[in-house]
Biopython code that builds the backbone (N, CA, C, O; Angstrom):
import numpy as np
from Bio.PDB.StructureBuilder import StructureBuilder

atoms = [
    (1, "UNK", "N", (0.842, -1.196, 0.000)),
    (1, "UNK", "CA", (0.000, 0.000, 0.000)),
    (1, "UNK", "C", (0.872, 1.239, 0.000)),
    (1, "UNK", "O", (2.039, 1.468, 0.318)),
    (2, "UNK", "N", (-0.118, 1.936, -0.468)),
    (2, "UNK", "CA", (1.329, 3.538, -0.314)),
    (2, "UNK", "C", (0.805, 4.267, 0.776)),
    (2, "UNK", "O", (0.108, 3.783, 1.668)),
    (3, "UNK", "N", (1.280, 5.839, 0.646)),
    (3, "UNK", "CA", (1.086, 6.213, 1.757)),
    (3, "UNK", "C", (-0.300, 6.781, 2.013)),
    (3, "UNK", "O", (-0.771, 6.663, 3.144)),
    (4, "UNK", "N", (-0.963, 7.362, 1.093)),
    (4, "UNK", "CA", (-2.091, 7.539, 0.833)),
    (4, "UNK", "C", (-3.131, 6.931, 1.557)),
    (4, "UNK", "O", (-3.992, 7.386, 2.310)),
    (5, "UNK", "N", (-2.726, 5.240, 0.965)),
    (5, "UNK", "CA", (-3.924, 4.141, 1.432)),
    (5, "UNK", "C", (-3.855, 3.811, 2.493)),
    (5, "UNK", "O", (-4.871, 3.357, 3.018)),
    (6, "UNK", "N", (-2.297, 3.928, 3.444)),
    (6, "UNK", "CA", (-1.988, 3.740, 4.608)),
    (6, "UNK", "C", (-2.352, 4.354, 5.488)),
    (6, "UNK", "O", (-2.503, 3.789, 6.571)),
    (7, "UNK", "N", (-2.701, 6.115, 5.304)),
    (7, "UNK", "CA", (-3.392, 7.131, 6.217)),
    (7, "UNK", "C", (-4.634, 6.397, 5.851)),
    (7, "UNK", "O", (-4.894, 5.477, 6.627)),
    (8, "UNK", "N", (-5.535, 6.584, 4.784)),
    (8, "UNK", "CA", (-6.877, 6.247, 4.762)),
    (8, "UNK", "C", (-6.685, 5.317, 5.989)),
    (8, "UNK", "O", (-6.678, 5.636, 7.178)),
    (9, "UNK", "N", (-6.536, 4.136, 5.445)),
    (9, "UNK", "CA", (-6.410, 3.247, 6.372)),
    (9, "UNK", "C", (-6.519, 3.391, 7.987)),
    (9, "UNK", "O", (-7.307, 2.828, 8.747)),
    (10, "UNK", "N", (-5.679, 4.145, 8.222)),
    (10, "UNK", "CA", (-5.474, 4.285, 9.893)),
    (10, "UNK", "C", (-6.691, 5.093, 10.189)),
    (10, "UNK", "O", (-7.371, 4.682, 11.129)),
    (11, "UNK", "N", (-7.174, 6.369, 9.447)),
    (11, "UNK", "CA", (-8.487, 7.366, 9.671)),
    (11, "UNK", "C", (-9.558, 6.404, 10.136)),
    (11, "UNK", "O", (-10.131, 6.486, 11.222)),
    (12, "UNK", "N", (-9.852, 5.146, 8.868)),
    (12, "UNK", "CA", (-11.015, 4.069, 8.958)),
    (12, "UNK", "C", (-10.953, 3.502, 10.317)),
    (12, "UNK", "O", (-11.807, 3.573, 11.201)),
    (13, "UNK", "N", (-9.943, 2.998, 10.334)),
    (13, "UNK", "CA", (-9.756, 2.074, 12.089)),
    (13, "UNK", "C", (-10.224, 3.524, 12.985)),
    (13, "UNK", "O", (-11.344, 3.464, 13.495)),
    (14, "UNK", "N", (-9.830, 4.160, 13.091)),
    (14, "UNK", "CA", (-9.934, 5.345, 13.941)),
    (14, "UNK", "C", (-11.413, 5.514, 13.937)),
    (14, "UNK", "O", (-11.933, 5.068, 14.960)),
    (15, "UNK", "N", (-12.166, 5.987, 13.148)),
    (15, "UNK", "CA", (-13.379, 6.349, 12.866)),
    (15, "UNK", "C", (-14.400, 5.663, 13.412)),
    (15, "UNK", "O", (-15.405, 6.067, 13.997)),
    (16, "UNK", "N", (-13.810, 3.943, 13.000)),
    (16, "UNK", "CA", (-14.984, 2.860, 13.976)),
    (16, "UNK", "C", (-14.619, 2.697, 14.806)),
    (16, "UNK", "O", (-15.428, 2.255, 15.622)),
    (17, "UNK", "N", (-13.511, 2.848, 15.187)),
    (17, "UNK", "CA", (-13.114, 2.088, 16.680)),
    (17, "UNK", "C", (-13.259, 3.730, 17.838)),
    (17, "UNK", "O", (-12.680, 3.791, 18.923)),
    (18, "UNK", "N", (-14.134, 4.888, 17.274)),
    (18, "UNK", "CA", (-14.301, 5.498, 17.899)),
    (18, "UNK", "C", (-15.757, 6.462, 17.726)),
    (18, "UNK", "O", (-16.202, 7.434, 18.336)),
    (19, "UNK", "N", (-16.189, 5.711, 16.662)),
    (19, "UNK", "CA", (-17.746, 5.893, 16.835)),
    (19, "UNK", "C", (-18.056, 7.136, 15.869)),
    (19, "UNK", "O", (-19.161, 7.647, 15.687)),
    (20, "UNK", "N", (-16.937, 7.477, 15.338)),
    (20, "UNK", "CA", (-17.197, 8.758, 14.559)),
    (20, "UNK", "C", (-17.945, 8.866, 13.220)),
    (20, "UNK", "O", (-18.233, 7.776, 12.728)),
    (21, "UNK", "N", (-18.230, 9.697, 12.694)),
    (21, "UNK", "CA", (-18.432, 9.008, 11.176)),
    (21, "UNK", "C", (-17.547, 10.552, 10.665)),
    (21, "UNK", "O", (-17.114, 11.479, 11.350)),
    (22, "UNK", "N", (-17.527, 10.306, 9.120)),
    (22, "UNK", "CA", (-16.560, 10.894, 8.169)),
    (22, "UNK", "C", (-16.584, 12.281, 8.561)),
    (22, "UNK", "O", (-15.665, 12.914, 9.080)),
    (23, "UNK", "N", (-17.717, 12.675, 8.260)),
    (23, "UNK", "CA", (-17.967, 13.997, 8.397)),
    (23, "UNK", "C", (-17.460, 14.549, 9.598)),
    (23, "UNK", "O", (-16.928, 15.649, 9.456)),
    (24, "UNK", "N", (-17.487, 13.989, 10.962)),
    (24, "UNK", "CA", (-17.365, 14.496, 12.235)),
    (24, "UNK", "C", (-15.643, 14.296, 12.421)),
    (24, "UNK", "O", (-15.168, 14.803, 13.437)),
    (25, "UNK", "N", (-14.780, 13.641, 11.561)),
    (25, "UNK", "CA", (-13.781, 13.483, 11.826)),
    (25, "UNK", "C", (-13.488, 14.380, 11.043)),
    (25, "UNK", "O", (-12.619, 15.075, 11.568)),
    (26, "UNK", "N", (-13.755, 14.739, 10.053)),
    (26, "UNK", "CA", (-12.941, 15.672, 8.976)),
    (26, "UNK", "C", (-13.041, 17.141, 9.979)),
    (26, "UNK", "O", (-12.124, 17.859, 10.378)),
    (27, "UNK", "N", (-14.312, 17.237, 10.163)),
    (27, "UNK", "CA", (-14.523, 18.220, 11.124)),
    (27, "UNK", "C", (-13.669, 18.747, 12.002)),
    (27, "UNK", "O", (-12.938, 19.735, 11.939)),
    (28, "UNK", "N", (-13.958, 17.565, 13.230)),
    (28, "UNK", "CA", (-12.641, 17.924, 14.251)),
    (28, "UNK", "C", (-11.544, 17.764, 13.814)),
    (28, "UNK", "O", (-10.842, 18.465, 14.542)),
    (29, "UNK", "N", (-10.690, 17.125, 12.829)),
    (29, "UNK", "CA", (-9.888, 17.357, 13.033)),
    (29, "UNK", "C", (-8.557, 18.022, 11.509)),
    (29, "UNK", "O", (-7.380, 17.904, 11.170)),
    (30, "UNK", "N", (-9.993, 18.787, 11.040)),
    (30, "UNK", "CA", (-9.110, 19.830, 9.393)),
    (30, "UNK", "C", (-10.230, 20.662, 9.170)),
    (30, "UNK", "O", (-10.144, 21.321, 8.134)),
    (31, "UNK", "N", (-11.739, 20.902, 10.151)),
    (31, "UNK", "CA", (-12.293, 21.736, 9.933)),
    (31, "UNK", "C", (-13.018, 21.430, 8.662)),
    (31, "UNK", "O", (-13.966, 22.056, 8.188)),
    (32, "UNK", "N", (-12.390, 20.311, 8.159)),
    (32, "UNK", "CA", (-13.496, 19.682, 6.884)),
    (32, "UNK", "C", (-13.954, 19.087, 6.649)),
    (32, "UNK", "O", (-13.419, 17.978, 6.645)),
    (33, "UNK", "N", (-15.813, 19.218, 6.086)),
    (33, "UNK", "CA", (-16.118, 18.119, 6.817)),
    (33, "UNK", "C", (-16.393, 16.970, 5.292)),
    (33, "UNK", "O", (-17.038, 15.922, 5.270)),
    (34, "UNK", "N", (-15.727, 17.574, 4.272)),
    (34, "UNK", "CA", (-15.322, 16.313, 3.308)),
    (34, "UNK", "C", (-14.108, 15.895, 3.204)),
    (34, "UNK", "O", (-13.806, 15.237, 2.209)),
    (35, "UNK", "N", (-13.120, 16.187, 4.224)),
    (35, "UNK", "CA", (-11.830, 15.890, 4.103)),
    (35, "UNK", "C", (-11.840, 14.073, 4.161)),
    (35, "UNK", "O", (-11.472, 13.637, 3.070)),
    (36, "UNK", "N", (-12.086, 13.251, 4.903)),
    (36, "UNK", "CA", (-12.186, 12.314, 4.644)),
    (36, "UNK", "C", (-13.155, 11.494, 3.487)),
    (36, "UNK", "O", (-12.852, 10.330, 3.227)),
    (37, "UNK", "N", (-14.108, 12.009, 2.928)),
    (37, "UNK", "CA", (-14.398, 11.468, 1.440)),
    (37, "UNK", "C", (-13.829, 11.949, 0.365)),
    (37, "UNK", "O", (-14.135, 11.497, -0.739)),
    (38, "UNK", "N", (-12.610, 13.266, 0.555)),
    (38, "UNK", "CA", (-11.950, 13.249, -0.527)),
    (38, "UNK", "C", (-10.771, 12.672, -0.541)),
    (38, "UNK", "O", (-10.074, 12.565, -1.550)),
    (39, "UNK", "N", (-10.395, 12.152, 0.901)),
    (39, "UNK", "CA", (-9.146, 11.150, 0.381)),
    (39, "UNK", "C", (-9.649, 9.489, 0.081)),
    (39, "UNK", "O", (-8.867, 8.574, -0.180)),
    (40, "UNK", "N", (-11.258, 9.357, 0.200)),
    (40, "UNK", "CA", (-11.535, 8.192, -0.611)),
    (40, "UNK", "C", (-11.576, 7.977, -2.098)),
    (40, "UNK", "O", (-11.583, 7.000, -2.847)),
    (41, "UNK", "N", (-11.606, 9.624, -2.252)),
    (41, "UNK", "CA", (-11.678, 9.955, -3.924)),
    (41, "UNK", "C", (-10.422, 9.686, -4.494)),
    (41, "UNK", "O", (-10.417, 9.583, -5.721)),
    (42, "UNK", "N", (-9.272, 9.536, -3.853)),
    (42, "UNK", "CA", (-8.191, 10.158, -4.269)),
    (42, "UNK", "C", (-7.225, 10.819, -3.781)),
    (42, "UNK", "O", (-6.063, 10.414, -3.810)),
    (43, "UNK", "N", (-7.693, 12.214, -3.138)),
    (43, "UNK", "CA", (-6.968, 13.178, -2.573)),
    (43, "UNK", "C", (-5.830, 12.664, -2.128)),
    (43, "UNK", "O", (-5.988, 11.716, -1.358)),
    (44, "UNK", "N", (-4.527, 13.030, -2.396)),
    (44, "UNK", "CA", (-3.457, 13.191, -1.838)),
    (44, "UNK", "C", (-2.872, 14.268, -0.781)),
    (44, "UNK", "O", (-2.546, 15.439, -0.976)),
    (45, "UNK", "N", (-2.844, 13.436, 0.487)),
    (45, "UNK", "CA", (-2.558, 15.044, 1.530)),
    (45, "UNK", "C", (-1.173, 14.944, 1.053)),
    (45, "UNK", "O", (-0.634, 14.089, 0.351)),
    (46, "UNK", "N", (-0.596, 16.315, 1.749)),
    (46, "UNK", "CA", (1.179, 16.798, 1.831)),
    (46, "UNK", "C", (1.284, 15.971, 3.315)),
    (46, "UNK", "O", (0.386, 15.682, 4.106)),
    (47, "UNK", "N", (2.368, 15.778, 3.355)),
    (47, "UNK", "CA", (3.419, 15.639, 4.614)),
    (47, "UNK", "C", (2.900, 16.038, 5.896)),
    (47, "UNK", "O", (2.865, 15.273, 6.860)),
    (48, "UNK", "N", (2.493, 17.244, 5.917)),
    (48, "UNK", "CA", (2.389, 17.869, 6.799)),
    (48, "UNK", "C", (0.900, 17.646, 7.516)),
    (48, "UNK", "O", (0.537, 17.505, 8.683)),
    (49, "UNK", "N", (0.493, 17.669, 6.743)),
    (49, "UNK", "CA", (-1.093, 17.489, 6.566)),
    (49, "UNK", "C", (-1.386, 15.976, 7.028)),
    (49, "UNK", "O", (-2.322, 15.682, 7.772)),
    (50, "UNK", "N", (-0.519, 15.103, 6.523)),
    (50, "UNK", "CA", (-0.381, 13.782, 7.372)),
    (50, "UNK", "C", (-0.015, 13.133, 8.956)),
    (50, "UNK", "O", (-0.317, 12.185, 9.681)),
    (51, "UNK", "N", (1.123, 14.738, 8.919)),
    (51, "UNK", "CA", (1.385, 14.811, 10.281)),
    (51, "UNK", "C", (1.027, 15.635, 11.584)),
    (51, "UNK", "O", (1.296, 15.686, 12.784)),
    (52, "UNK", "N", (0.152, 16.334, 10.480)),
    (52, "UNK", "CA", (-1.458, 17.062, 11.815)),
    (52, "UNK", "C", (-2.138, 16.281, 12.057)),
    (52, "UNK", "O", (-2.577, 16.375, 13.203)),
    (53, "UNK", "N", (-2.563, 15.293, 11.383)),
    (53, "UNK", "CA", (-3.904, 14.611, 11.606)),
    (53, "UNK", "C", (-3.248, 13.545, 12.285)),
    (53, "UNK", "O", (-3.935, 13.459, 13.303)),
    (54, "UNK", "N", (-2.461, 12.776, 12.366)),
    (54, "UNK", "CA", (-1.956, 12.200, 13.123)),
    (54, "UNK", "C", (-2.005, 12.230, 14.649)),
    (54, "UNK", "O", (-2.552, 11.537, 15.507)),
    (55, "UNK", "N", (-1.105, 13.457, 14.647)),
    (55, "UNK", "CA", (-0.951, 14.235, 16.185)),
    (55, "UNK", "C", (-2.000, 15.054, 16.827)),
    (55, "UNK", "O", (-1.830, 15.765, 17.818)),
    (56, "UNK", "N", (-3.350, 14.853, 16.020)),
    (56, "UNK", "CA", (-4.588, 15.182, 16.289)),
    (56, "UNK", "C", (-4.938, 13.998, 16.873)),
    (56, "UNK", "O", (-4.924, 13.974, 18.104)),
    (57, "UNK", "N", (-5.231, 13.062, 16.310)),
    (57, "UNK", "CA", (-5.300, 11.744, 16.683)),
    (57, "UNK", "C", (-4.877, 10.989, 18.097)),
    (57, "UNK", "O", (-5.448, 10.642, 19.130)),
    (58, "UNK", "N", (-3.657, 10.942, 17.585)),
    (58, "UNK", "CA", (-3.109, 10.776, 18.952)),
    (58, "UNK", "C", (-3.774, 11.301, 20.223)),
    (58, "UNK", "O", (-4.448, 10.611, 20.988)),
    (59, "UNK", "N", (-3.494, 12.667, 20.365)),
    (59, "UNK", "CA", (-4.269, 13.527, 21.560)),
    (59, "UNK", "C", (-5.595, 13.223, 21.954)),
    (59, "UNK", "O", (-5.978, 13.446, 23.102)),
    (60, "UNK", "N", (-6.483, 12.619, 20.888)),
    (60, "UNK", "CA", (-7.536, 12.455, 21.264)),
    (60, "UNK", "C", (-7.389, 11.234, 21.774)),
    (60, "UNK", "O", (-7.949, 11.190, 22.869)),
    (61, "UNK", "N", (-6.831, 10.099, 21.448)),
    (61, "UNK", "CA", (-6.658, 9.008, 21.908)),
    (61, "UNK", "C", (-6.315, 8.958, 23.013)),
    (61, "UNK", "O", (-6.747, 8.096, 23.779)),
    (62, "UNK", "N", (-5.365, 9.966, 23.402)),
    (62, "UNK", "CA", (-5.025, 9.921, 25.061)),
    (62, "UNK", "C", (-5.753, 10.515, 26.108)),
    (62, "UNK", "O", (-5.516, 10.527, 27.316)),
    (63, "UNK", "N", (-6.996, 11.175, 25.234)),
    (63, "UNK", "CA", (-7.742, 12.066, 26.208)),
    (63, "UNK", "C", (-9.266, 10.533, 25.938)),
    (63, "UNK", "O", (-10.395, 10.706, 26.397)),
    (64, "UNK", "N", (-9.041, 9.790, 25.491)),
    (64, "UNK", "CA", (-10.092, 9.271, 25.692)),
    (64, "UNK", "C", (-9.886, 7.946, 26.274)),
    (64, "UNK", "O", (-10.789, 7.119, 26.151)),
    (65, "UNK", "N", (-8.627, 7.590, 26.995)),
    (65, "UNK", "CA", (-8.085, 6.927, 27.876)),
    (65, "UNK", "C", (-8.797, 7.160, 29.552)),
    (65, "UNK", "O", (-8.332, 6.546, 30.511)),
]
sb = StructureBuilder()
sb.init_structure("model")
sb.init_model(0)
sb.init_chain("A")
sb.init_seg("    ")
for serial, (resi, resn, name, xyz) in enumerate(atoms, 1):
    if name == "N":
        sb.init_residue(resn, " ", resi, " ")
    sb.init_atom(name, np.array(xyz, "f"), 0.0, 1.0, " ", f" {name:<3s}", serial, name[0])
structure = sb.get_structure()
């Protein structure tokens, strides 16, 4: 898989294993709330953009510990 499919990937696990749906994740965490159906389209994030949402992630994960 590349890297693309590999973020998708991790968003999906994230999403069910926390009850979210697309919209509410794009939301919290890029303010968009098609950001996750446009990287089903396709969309290619930058670097950076991989490594916000990440470290968005994370944080929430530890606050929901």
């Amino acid at each position: 898989m590349g890297i693309r499919a590999d973020f998708l990937n991790e968003i999906e696990e994230f999403i069910e294993k926390y009850g979210m749906t697309a919209t509410s994740f794009g939301l919290t965490f890029k303010n968009s709330p098609n950001f996750v159906f446009d990287l089903r389209k396709g969309r290619k994030p930058t670097t950076d953009t991989v490594d916000e949402i990440r470290a968005h992630m994370d944080a929430y994960k530890d606050g929901a510990r």
